[in-house]
C-alpha positions in Angstrom: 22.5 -16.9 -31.2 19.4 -17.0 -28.8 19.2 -20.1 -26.5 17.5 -23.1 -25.8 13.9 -22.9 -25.1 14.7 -24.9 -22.1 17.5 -22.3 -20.7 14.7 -19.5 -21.4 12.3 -21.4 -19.4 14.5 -22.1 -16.8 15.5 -18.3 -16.5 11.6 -17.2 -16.8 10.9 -19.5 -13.9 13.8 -17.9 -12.1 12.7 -14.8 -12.2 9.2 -15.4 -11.7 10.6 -17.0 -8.1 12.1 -14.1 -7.5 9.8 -11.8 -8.2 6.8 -13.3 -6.6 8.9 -14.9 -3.5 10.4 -11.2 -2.9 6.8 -9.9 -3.3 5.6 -12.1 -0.7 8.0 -11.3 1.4 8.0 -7.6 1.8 4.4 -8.7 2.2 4.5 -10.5 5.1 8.0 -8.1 6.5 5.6 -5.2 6.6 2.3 -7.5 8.1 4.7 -8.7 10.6 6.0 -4.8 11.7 2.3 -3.4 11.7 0.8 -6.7 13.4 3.6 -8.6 15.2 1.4 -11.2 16.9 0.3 -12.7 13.8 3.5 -14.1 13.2 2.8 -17.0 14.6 0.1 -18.0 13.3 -1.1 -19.8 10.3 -1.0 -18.5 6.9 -4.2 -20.4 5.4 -7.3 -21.2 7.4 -6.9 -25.3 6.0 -3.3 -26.3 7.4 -1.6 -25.6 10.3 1.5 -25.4 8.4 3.3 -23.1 7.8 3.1 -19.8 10.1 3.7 -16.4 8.5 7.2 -16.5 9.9 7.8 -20.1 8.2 6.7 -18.7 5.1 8.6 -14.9 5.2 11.6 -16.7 5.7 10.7 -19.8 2.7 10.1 -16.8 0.9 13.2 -14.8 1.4 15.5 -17.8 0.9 13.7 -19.0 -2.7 14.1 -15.2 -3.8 17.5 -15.1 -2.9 18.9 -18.7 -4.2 16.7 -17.5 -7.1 19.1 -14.4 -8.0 21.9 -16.0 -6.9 21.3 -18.1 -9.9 20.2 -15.9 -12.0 23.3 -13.8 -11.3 25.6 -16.9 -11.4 24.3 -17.7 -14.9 24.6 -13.9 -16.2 28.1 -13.1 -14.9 31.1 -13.0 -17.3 34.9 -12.8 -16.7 36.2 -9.6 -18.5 38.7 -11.4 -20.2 36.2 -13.7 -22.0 34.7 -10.1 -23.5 
């Protein structure tokens, strides 16, 4: 029996987080090793808010509450088969 179209979106948006949140971080891990003094500053030339730091670590939490949801959902007991 497939699901809900509501539970599929719900499970594409996870995993769009994910993907795109641990993108962003390895993006900004790597920046961050190469060029350490732009950590501080600002990710877009319009706010001031939020620093590349601010938004490696926003990243790195959404990707991982992300799959911990993901797995949370997907995970079965082994006696339920």
């Amino acid at each position: 029996m497939a699901a809900p179209l509501r539970l599929r979106l719900m499970y594409a948006v996870l995993r769009a987080v994910f993907g795109y949140g641990l993108l962003v971080w390895v993006y900004l891990a790597v920046n961050s090793l190469s060029h350490p003094e732009t950590v501080g500053q600002q990710v877009t030339h319009f706010l001031p808010w939020p620093t590349e730091g601010q938004t490696a670590l926003g990243c790195f939490v959404l990707s991982a509450a992300s799959f911990f949801l993901l797995r949370v959902r997907s995970h079965r007991p082994r006696w339920e088969g």
